[in-house]
Structures are given as C-alpha cells and as structure tokens.
C-alpha positions as CSV (number, residue, x, y, z in Angstrom):
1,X,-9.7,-16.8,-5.5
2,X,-7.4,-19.9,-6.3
3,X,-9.8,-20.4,-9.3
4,X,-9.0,-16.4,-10.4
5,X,-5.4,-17.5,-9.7
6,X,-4.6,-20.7,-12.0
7,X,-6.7,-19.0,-14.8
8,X,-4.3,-16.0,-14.3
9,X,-1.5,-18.2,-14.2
10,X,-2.2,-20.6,-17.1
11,X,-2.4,-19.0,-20.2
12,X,0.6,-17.1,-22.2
13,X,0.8,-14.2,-19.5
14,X,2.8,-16.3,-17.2
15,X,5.6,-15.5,-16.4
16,X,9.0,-17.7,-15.6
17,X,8.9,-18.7,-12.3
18,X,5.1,-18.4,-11.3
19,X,5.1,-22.5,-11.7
20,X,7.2,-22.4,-8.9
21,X,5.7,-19.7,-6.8
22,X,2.3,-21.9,-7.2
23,X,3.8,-24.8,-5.8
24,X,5.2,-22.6,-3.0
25,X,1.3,-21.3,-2.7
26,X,0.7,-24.6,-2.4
27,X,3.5,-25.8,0.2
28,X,3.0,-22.8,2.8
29,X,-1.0,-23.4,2.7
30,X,-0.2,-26.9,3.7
31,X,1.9,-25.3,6.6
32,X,-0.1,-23.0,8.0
33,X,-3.4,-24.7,7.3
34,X,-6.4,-23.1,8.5
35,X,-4.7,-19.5,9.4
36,X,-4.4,-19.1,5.5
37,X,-7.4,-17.7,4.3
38,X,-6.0,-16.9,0.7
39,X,-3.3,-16.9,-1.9
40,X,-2.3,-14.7,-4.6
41,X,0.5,-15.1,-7.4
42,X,1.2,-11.2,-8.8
43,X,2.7,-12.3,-12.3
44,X,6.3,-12.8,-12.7
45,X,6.8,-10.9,-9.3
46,X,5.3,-12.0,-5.5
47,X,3.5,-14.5,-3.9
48,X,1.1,-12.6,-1.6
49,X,-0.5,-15.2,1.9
50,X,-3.2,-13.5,3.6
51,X,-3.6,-15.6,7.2
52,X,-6.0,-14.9,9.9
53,X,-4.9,-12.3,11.9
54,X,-5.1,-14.1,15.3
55,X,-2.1,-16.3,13.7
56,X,0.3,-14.0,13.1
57,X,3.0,-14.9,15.0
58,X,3.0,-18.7,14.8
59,X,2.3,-18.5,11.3
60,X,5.4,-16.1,10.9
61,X,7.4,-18.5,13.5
62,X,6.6,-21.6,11.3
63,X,7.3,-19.8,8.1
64,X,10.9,-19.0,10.0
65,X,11.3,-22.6,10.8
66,X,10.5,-23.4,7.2
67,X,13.8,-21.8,6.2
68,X,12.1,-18.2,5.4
69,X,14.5,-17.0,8.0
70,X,15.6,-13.2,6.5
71,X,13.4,-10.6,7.6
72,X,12.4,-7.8,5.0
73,X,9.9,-5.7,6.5
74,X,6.9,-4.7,8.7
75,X,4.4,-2.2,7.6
76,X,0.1,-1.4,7.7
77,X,-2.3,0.1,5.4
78,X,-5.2,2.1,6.1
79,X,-7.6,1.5,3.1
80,X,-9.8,3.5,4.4
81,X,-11.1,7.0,2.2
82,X,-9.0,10.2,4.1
83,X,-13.1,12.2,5.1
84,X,-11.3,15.4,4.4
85,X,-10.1,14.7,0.9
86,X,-6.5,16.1,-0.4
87,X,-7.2,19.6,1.2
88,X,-7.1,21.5,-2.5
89,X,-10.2,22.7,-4.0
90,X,-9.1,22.3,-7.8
91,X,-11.1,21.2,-10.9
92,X,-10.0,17.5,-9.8
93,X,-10.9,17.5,-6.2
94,X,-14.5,18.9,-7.1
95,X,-14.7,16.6,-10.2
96,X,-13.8,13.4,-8.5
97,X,-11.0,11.8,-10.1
98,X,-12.2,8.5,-11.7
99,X,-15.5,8.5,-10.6
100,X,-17.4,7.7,-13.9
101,X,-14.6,6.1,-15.5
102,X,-15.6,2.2,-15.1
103,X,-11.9,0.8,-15.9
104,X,-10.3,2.8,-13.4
105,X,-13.0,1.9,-10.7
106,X,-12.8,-1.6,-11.6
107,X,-9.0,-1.7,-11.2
108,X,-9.2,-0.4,-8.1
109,X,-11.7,-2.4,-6.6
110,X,-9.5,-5.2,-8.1
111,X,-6.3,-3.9,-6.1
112,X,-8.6,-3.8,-2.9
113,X,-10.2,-7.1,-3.1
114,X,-6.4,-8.9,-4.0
115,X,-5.0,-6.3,-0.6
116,X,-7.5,-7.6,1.6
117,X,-11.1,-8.4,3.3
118,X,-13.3,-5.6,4.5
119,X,-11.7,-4.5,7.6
120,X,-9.9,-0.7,7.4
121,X,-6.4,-1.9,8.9
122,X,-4.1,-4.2,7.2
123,X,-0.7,-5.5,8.5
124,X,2.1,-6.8,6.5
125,X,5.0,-8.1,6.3
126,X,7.8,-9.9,3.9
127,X,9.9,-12.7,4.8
128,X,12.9,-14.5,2.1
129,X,13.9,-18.0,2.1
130,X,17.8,-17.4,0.7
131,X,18.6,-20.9,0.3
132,X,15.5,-20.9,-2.2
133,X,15.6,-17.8,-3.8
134,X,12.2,-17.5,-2.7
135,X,10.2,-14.8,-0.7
136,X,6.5,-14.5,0.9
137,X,4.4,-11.1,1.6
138,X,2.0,-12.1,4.6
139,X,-1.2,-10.2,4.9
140,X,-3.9,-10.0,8.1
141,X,-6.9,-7.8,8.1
142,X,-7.0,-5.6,11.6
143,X,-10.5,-5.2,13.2
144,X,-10.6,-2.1,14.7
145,X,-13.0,-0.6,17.2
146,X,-14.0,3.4,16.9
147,X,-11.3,3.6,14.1
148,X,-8.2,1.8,16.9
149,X,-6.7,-1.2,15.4
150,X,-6.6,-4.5,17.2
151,X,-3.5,-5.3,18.9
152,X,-1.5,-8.4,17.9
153,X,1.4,-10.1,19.1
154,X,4.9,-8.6,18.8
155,X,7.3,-10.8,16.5
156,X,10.4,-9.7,17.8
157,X,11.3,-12.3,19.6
158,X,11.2,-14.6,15.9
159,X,12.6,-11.7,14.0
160,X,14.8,-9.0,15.8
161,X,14.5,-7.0,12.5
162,X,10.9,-6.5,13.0
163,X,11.9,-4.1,16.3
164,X,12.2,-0.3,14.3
165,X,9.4,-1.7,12.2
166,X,7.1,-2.6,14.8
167,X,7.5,0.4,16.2
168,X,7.1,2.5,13.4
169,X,3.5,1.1,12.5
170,X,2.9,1.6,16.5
171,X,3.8,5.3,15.9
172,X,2.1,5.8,12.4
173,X,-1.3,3.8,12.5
174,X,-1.9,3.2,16.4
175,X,-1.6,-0.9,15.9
176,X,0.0,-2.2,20.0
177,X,2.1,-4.9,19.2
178,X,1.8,-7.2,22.3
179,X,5.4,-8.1,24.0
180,X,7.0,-5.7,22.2
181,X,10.0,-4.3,24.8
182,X,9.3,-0.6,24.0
183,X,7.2,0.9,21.8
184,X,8.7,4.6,22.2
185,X,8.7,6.9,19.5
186,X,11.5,7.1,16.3
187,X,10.3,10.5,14.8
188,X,8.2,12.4,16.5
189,X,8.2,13.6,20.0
190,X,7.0,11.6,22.7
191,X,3.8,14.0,24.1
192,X,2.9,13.9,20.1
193,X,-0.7,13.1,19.8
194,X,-2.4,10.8,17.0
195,X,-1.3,8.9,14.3
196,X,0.2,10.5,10.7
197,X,-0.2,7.4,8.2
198,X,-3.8,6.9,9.3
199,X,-6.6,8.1,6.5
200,X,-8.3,10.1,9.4
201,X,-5.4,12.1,10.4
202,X,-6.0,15.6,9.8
203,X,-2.9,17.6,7.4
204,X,-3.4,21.3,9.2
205,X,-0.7,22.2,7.2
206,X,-1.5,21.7,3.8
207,X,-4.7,23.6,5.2
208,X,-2.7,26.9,4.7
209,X,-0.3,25.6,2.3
210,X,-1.1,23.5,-0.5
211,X,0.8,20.3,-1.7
212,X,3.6,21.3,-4.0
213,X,3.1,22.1,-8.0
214,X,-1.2,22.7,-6.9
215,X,-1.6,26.2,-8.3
216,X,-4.7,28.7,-9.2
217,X,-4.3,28.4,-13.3
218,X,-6.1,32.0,-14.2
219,X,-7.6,32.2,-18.1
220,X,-5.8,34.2,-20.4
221,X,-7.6,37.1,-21.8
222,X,-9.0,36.8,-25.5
223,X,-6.9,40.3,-26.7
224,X,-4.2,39.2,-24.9
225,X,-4.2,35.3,-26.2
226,X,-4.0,36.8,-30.2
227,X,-1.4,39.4,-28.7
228,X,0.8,36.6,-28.4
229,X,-0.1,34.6,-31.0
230,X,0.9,37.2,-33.6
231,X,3.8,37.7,-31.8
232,X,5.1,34.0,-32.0
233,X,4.2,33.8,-35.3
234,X,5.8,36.9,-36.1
235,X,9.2,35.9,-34.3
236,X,8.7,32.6,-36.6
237,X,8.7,34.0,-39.4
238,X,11.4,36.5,-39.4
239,X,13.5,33.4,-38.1
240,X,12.9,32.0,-41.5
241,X,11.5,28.8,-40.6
242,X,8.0,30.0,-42.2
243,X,10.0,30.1,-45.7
C-alpha cells in the first residue's frame, strides 16, 4: 500500500499539499505505531489512517493530544451487497449494472480495497488539527458475528462531539459503543426494531412504491411512431425553418 501511495504521489498528478500530507502520513504512523495498519493520500484532498479497531479510542485520544483537537464526525459503512437488490425490476436491475464492464468493476474494487479489509462493518471518523490546517479520516474494520457488529469503546469522554454521532451509528447500523451514557434513539421510536443504514435491512416500502423517477417505459406503436413523425415534420416546415 505505501508503495501504491508514493508512486501515486510522485509523478505530475500531485497535487499541492500532498508533500505535506505524506509527511503527516508519516508523523501519525510514528504515533500510533502498531494500531496503524495503513495509510492512504486521496490526491490534493484527504489523508485516510486505517488503525486496528481494538485502538480506537487511544489512537483517537493520542491523535487529540497531538493537537487534532476539533471533532468532525462519526459515521459506519456497511460494504456489504443489500441480498434483495434496489426492489425495481427494470432493464437495469435484471441486466446488472456494470457487471461485464472491466473498468467499472476495477474501480470499484479499487474504492473497496482503499475503504477497507474484508470485514462488512467499517467505522469512521474525521478529526482537524486547526493550528495546522491539517485534518485525518480514521478508519477500523468491525468484525461482526451473524451480521451484529463488534462493539467498541465510546469516545465521548475525548470528544463530546462524538455524542449525537455515536448514537446515530448505534441507531442506524447496530454498532454498541461501550461507555456511552445513553444510547437512546434520535429518529425513530424507541420500540423500533432493526437497523435502516444496514445493507440487510429490508425497504417494505419501496416494495409497493418504487423509488422516485423508476417508471414502466411502454414501446410506441409503429403507425403511431410515423403519425408523429409527419406531424413534426409537417409543423417544421410550415414554420419555415425547412426553407
């Protein structure tokens, strides 16, 4: 990976301050030592740090005590395939979008293997270092047992930000953050059952409804197709623009 990363970052595609985001690879991996299991530099934009997951709160304490002391967000990602697919049957769905295009599959498995290692649950989070105009997204794979994440210690207690946030992913993907003071509900009601952002999570609705601008596109009849082709072109010319 860090050979993939200085080829990216050497040639004319670099962009102005990835020097310095390397050298920040570089100081934060010294940090955090053996909880970093890779960097990434996307170009000209963010330095991704994927630790060990069992490190997530000390490494995100030390990164605070490193002066990355602002708080951006908390969030997860289920990479894995939704089994009941987008719930339309259109020419698409039954085609397989991308399937035998190479390029596309390639960048995709490209995006994956930069996200993250093989486990379905991935947590994240961004932290800023204002005095250096600098700012870190940390990464850790979630092992999960029967498709329930693993739980991992609340950082609230580094960053009071993270409260709402933690919450949230405990609502949306099922991830118990350990110490957290109250993991109750922000949207939906408390006797709700399961978990919405989570791949597995069945959409009832769009069952019976389907997802806005998804419609049955019917042929057009031959007779009527040259119908209204000898009508436009007879409204086109009477306009004069066929002179």
């Amino acid at each position: 990976m860090a050979d993939e990363t200085d080829d990216a970052q050497s040639g004319d595609d670099a962009a102005p301050g990835d020097e310095a985001r390397e050298a920040l690879a570089a100081e934060l991996s010294e940090l955090l030592g053996d909880a970093v299991i890779e960097t990434h530099i996307e170009t000209g934009q963010n330095l991704w740090l994927r630790i060990e997951v069992e490190h997530w709160r000390t490494a995100l304490a030390a990164l605070r005590e490193h002066g990355f002391v602002y708080f951006g967000f908390l969030s997860a990602i289920d990479w894995s395939d939704a089994p009941e697919g987008r719930y339309e049957d259109t020419e698409f769905d039954a085609a397989g979008i991308g399937e035998d295009d190479d390029a596309t599959s390639a960048t995709a498995a490209e995006t994956v293997r930069r996200g993250g290692g093989e486990t379905r649950f991935q947590l994240l989070a961004q932290l800023h270092a204002p005095a250096r105009h600098a700012a870190v997204l940390i990464k850790a794979d979630l092992p999960d047992t029967d498709g329930t994440p693993a739980t991992v210690p609340s950082i609230v207690d580094v960053f009071a930000g993270a409260d709402w946030h933690e919450r949230e992913a405990h609502e949306m993907f099922g991830i118990v953050f350990d110490g957290h003071p109250n993991l109750a509900h922000i949207y939906l009601p408390t006797e709700f059952e399961g978990h919405p952002l989570r791949k597995d999570f069945p959409l009832l609705a769009r069952a019976v409804k389907p997802w806005p601008g998804v419609v049955d596109i019917e042929e057009i009849p031959p007779e009527l197709e040259a119908q209204l082709e000898a009508e436009v072109m007879a409204e086109f010319e009477a306009s004069g623009a066929g002179a």
